[in-house]
C-alpha positions in Angstrom: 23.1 10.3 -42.2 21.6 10.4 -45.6 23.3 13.5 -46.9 26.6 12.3 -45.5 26.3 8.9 -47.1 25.2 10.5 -50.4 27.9 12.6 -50.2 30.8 9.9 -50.0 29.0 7.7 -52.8 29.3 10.5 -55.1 32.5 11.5 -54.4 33.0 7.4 -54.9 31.8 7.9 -58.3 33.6 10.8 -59.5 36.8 8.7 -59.4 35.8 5.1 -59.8 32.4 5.4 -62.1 32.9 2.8 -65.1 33.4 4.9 -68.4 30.4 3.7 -70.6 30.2 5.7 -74.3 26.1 6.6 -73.2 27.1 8.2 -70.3 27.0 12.1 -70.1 24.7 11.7 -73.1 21.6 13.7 -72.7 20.1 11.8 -75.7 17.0 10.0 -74.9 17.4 7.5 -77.9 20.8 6.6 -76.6 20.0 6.1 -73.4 17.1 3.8 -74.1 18.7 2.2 -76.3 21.3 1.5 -73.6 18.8 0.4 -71.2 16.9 -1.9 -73.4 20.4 -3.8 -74.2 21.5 -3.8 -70.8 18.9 -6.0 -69.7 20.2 -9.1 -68.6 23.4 -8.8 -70.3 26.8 -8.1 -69.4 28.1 -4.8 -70.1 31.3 -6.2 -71.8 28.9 -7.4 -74.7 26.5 -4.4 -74.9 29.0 -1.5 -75.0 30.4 -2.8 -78.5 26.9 -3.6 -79.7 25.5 0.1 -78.3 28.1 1.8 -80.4 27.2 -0.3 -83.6 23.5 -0.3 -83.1 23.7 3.8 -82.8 25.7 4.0 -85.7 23.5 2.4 -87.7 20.9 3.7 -86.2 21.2 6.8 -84.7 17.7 8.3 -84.4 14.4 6.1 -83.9 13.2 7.4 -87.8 16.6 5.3 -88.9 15.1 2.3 -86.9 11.6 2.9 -87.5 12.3 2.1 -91.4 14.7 -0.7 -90.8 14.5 -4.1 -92.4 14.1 -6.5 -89.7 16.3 -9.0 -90.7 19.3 -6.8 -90.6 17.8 -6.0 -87.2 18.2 -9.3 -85.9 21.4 -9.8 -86.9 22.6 -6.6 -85.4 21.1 -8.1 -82.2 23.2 -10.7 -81.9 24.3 -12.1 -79.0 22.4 -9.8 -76.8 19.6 -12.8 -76.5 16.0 -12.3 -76.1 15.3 -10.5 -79.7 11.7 -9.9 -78.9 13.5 -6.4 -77.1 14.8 -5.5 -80.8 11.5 -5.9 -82.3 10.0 -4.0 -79.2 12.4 -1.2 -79.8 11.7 -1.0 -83.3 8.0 -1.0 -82.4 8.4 1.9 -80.1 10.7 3.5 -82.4 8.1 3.9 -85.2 5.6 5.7 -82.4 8.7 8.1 -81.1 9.4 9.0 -84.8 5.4 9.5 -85.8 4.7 11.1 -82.1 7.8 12.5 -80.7 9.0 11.4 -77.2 6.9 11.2 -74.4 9.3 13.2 -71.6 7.4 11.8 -68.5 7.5 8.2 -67.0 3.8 7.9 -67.6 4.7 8.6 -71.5 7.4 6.4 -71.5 5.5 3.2 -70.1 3.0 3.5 -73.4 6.0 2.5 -75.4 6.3 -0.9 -76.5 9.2 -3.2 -74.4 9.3 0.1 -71.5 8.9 -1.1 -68.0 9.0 1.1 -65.2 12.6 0.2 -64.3 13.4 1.7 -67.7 10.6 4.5 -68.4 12.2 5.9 -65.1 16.3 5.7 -66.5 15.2 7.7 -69.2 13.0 10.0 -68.0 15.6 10.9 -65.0 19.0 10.5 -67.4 17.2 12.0 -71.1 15.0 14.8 -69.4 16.2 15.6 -65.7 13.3 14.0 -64.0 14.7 13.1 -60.1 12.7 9.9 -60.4 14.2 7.2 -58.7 15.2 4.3 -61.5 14.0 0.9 -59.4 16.4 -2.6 -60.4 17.8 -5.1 -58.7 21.1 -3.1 -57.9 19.1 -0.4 -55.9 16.8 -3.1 -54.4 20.1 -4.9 -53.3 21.7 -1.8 -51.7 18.8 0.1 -50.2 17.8 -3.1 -48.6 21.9 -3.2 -47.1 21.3 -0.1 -46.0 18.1 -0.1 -44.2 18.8 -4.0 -42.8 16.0 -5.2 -44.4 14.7 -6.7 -47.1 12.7 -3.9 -49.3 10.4 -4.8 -52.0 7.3 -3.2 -53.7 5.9 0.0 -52.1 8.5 -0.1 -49.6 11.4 0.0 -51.8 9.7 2.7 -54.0 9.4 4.7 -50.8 12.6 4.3 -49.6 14.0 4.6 -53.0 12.1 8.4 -53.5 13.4 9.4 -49.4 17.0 8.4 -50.5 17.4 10.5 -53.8 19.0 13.4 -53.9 17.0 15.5 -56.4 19.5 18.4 -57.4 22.0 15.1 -58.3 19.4 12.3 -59.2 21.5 11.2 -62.4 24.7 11.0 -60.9 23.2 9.2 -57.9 21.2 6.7 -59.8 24.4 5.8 -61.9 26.5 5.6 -58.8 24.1 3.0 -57.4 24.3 0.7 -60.4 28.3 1.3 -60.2 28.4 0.5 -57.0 26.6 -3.1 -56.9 28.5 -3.5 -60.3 32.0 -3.6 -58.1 31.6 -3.9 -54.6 27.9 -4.2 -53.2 27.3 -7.4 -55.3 24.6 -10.1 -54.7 27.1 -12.6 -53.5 30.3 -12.0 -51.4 30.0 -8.1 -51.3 33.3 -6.2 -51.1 32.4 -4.0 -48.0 36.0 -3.2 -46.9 35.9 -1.3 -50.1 32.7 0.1 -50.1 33.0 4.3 -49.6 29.2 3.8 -47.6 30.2 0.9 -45.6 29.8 2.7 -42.1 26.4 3.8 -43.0 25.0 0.3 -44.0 22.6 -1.2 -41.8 22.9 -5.1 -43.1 24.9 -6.5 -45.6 23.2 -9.9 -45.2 19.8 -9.3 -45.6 19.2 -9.1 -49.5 18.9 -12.6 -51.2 19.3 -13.0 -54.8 16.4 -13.7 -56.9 16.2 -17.4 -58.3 18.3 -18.4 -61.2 16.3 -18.5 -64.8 15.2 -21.8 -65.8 17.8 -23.8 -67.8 17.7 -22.0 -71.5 19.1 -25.1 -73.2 16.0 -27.4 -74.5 14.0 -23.9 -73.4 11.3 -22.7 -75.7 13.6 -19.1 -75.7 16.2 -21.1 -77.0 14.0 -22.5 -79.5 12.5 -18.9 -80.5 15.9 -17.7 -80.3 17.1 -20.0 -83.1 13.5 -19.6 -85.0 14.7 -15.9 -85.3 18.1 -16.2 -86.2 17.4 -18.2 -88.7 14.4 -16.0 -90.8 16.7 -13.1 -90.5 19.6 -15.2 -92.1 17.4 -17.2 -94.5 14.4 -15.1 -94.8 10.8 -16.2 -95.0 10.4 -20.0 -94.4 8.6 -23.2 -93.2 8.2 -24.5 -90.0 9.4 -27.8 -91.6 12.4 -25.8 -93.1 13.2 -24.4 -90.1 13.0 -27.3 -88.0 15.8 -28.6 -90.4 17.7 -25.5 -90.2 17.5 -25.1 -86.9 18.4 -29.0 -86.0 15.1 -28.6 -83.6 12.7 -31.1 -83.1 9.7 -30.0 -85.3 7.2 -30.1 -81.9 9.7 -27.5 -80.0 9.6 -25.3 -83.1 6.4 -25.3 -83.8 5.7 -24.1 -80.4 8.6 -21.6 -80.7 6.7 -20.4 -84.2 3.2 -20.1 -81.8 5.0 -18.1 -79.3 6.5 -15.7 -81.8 3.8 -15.6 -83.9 1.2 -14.2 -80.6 3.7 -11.6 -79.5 4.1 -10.0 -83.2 7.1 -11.4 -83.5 6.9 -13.4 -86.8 4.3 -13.0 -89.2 2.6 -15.9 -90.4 1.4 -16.2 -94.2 -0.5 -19.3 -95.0 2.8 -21.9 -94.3 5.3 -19.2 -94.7 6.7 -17.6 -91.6 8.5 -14.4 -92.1 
């Protein structure tokens, strides 16, 4: 059943796989770059911002040596800027070190979980490791009729992948819950696996994020945006540039300030 099922997702894919600029790319700089943008955020956004970023940066020694502030900026509108400053991080080590080319490796850089470490050590360097997100949790659980999680889902996951096509497969799967086998309302008289899925009902969608308006990531968010706009400031200057109330920036600043995010010098925050 597997080997059949396998067989019509891929042939699926060849026609209807979404045409995104990092695919086919053997670059493992491209693709985590990718990976880290694609992180909570629509595609639509992050293939525009991909292109830019890699232009501008097109090895991790270009990012490595990059102001910050112009960093920033570039990140907008992706959210969450901590994962630019994490790249950057582990941009520096790649360009000092070299690339790690197994998932162990790839989980000592800064901002790499193992959803990630796996996409690039099975997309950059041919590694049939099995790239674990909410898209294959979703489908694997469909197919199986229940709902997989943890070591089960990693097992199931590793039994399922095709290791002469692991790539292809992987980026099938995220295609695939992408168009038809979504959280909500899945599209199963379109689906090309359909006769091979157990359950269709089974998977629930995680909880929605807390609200981010009056959220202390909105308040970091704003923090950020405006030292790389502004430069180094206050935390009185940037409650007034940001239009926060001082209390939710100075907690933003405290935040940003533990995870490396900001430096602080005396009263000046850069």
């Amino acid at each position: 059943m597997e080997a059949e099922r396998t067989r019509a997702l891929l042939a699926w894919y060849e026609t209807h796989g979404r045409d995104l600029p990092w695919r086919g790319s053997s670059d493992p700089w491209e693709i985590l770059v990718s990976e880290v943008m694609s992180q909570q955020t629509q595609i639509t956004r992050v293939i525009p911002a991909w292109t830019a970023f890699v232009e501008r940066y097109p090895t991790p020694g270009h990012l490595a040596d990059a102001d910050r502030a112009e960093l920033i900026r570039l990140w907008a509108g992706l959210g969450y800027q901590r994962r630019a400053i994490n790249l950057q991080r582990a941009a520096r080590i790649i360009a000092d070190s070299g690339w790690p080319n197994d998932v162990a490796g790839l989980l000592e850089l800064p901002g790499v979980g193992p959803y990630t470490a796996a996409a690039v050590a099975c997309f950059a360097f041919g590694i049939p490791v099995p790239a674990v997100d909410t898209n294959l949790k979703r489908i694997l659980s469909r197919w199986h009729g229940a709902p997989l999680d943890s070591a089960a889902l990693t097992t199931v996951a590793v039994s399922e992948l095709p290791h002469d096509a692991a790539a292809t497969w992987a980026q099938a799967l995220m295609d695939l819950g992408a168009d038809l086998c979504r959280p909500k309302q899945p599209r199963c008289e379109a689906c090309p696996v359909s006769e091979w899925c157990a359950d269709p009902t089974v998977y629930q969608p995680p909880p929605r994020q807390s609200r981010y308006e009056g959220s202390v990531r909105q308040a970091r968010a704003a923090t950020m945006h405006a030292l790389a706009h502004d430069g180094a400031s206050t935390p009185t200057a940037l409650a007034e540039r940001t239009g926060l109330d001082p209390g939710r920036v100075a907690d933003a600043i405290t935040s940003l300030v533990a995870d490396g995010s900001v430096v602080r010098r005396g009263e000046t925050l850069i």
